[in-house]
N, C-alpha and C positions, 0 to 999 in steps of 0.2 A: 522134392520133399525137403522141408527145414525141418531141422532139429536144433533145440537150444538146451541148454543145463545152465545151472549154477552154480555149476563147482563144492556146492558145500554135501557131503560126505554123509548116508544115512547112518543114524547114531540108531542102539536098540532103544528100548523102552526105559525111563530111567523109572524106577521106584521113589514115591514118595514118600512124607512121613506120617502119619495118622491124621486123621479127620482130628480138630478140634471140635472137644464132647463139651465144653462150656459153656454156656451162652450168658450173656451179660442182656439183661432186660430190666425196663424201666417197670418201677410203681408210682402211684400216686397216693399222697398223704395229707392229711388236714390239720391245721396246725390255729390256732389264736393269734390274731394282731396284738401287737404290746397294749392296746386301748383296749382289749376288748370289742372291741365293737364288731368285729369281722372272723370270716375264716380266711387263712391265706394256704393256697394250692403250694404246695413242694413236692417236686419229683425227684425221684432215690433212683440210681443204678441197682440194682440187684443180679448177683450170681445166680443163675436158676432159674426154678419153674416162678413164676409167679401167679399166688390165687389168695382169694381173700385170706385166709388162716395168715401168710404170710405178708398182705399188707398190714393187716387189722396187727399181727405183734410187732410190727414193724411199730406202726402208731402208737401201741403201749409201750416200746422201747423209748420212747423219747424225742428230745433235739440234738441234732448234731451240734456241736463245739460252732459251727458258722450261722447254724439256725438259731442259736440261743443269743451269737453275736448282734443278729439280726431285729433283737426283741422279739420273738415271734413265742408261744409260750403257751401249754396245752393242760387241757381240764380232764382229760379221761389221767386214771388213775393207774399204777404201777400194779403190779400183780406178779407172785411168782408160781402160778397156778398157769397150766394152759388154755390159751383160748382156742374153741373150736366151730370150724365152720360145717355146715351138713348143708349143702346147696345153697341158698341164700339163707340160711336161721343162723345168727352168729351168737353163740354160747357164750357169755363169758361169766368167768369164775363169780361165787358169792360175795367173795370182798374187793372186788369194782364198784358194789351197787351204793346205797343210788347212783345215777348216774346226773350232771346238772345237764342243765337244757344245751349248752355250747358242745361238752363233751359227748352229749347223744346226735348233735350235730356234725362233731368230727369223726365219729365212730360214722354215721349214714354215708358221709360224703367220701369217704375214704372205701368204703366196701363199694358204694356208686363205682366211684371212677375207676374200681377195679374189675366193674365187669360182673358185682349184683344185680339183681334188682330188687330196687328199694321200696317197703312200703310203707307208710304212715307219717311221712314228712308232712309236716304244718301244712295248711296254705298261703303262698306266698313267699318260702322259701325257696331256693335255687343256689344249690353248689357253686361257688366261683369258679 
Protein backbone atom coordinates (compact mmCIF):
# COMPACT_ATOMS: atom_id res chain seq x y z
CA UNK A 1 0.00 0.00 0.00
CA UNK A 2 1.40 3.76 -0.96
CA UNK A 3 0.62 6.59 0.72
CA UNK A 4 1.57 10.27 -0.50
CA UNK A 5 0.77 13.85 1.19
CA UNK A 6 1.68 17.09 0.56
CA UNK A 7 2.99 18.51 3.28
CA UNK A 8 0.76 21.55 3.34
CA UNK A 9 -1.07 21.65 6.93
CA UNK A 10 -5.24 21.71 6.96
CA UNK A 11 -5.98 25.44 7.70
CA UNK A 12 -10.07 26.00 9.30
CA UNK A 13 -12.51 27.67 7.36
CA UNK A 14 -11.36 31.39 6.76
CA UNK A 15 -14.46 33.86 6.87
CA UNK A 16 -15.12 36.11 4.18
CA UNK A 17 -16.17 39.67 3.77
CA UNK A 18 -19.88 40.27 2.46
CA UNK A 19 -21.39 39.60 -0.86
CA UNK A 20 -21.18 42.91 -2.82
CA UNK A 21 -25.02 44.31 -2.96
CA UNK A 22 -24.23 46.73 -6.00
CA UNK A 23 -24.51 45.98 -9.37
CA UNK A 24 -23.15 48.16 -12.04
CA UNK A 25 -25.64 47.68 -15.28
CA UNK A 26 -25.82 48.97 -18.67
CA UNK A 27 -28.80 51.25 -20.22
CA UNK A 28 -29.41 52.43 -23.42
CA UNK A 29 -30.18 55.95 -24.58
CA UNK A 30 -31.03 57.95 -27.80
CA UNK A 31 -29.50 60.92 -28.47
CA UNK A 32 -29.60 63.36 -32.09
CA UNK A 33 -26.62 63.42 -34.67
CA UNK A 34 -25.20 67.15 -34.73
CA UNK A 35 -27.04 67.32 -38.48
CA UNK A 36 -30.06 66.05 -37.34
CA UNK A 37 -30.58 63.79 -39.56
CA UNK A 38 -30.24 60.51 -37.32
CA UNK A 39 -30.57 58.86 -33.97
CA UNK A 40 -27.21 57.80 -32.31
CA UNK A 41 -27.37 54.79 -29.72
CA UNK A 42 -25.24 55.60 -26.27
CA UNK A 43 -24.95 53.28 -23.62
CA UNK A 44 -24.59 54.61 -19.70
CA UNK A 45 -23.28 52.28 -16.90
CA UNK A 46 -25.73 52.59 -14.24
CA UNK A 47 -25.62 51.67 -10.30
CA UNK A 48 -28.66 49.52 -10.00
CA UNK A 49 -31.86 48.15 -11.13
CA UNK A 50 -32.50 49.32 -14.45
CA UNK A 51 -36.23 49.67 -16.12
CA UNK A 52 -37.69 52.13 -18.24
CA UNK A 53 -38.72 54.98 -15.48
CA UNK A 54 -34.89 54.93 -15.10
CA UNK A 55 -33.64 55.03 -18.70
CA UNK A 56 -36.49 57.28 -19.83
CA UNK A 57 -35.09 60.21 -16.81
CA UNK A 58 -32.02 59.20 -17.66
CA UNK A 59 -32.71 60.65 -21.43
CA UNK A 60 -34.46 63.65 -19.86
CA UNK A 61 -31.25 64.31 -17.77
CA UNK A 62 -29.46 65.13 -20.70
CA UNK A 63 -25.67 64.86 -22.47
CA UNK A 64 -22.82 63.96 -20.79
CA UNK A 65 -19.79 66.68 -20.90
CA UNK A 66 -18.18 63.74 -23.77
CA UNK A 67 -21.70 63.42 -25.49
CA UNK A 68 -22.06 67.13 -26.00
CA UNK A 69 -18.17 66.92 -26.99
CA UNK A 70 -19.23 64.55 -29.46
CA UNK A 71 -22.09 67.00 -31.18
CA UNK A 72 -24.63 64.64 -30.41
CA UNK A 73 -27.72 66.82 -29.10
CA UNK A 74 -31.30 65.93 -27.95
CA UNK A 75 -35.06 67.19 -28.73
CA UNK A 76 -37.09 65.82 -25.60
CA UNK A 77 -37.44 68.44 -23.20
CA UNK A 78 -36.09 69.05 -19.48
CA UNK A 79 -38.69 68.68 -16.82
CA UNK A 80 -38.63 68.84 -13.01
CA UNK A 81 -41.79 66.80 -12.58
CA UNK A 82 -41.51 62.90 -12.65
CA UNK A 83 -41.79 60.71 -15.29
CA UNK A 84 -43.63 57.53 -14.79
CA UNK A 85 -43.71 54.13 -16.17
CA UNK A 86 -46.89 51.65 -15.39
CA UNK A 87 -45.61 48.50 -17.64
CA UNK A 88 -44.92 49.83 -21.03
CA UNK A 89 -47.39 53.36 -20.77
CA UNK A 90 -44.72 56.03 -20.27
CA UNK A 91 -46.34 59.22 -18.33
CA UNK A 92 -44.67 62.07 -18.83
CA UNK A 93 -45.22 65.38 -17.14
CA UNK A 94 -47.71 68.26 -18.97
CA UNK A 95 -44.78 70.50 -19.60
CA UNK A 96 -42.73 68.01 -22.01
CA UNK A 97 -45.66 68.30 -24.39
CA UNK A 98 -45.83 68.67 -27.49
CA UNK A 99 -43.33 66.52 -28.11
CA UNK A 100 -41.36 66.93 -32.05
CA UNK A 101 -41.27 64.04 -34.06
CA UNK A 102 -37.13 63.26 -33.27
CA UNK A 103 -37.86 63.51 -29.55
CA UNK A 104 -40.98 61.10 -29.75
CA UNK A 105 -38.45 59.11 -31.52
CA UNK A 106 -35.69 59.21 -28.82
CA UNK A 107 -38.21 58.74 -26.17
CA UNK A 108 -39.60 55.09 -28.30
CA UNK A 109 -36.16 54.02 -29.00
CA UNK A 110 -34.77 54.50 -25.68
CA UNK A 111 -37.84 52.57 -23.68
CA UNK A 112 -37.21 49.80 -26.87
CA UNK A 113 -34.03 49.09 -26.07
CA UNK A 114 -34.80 48.94 -22.57
CA UNK A 115 -36.92 46.18 -22.67
CA UNK A 116 -40.56 47.90 -23.80
CA UNK A 117 -42.60 47.09 -26.04
CA UNK A 118 -43.21 49.76 -28.38
CA UNK A 119 -46.19 50.65 -30.20
CA UNK A 120 -47.09 53.03 -32.86
CA UNK A 121 -43.67 53.62 -34.57
CA UNK A 122 -44.04 55.07 -38.27
CA UNK A 123 -43.61 52.73 -40.92
CA UNK A 124 -40.25 52.34 -41.92
CA UNK A 125 -38.61 53.37 -38.91
CA UNK A 126 -36.11 51.22 -37.14
CA UNK A 127 -33.91 52.14 -33.82
CA UNK A 128 -30.18 52.12 -34.81
Amino acid sequence: MMVSACGVQPTPVLPGSDAPTVSVRELTVYFVSADGSELVRRTRSHTGMVDNTTAITTLIGGLTDEETKLGLRTEVPKTTQPVLTVSNLILLPTDMLPLSKLASFQLFCTAFANGATVNGLPDGFDCP
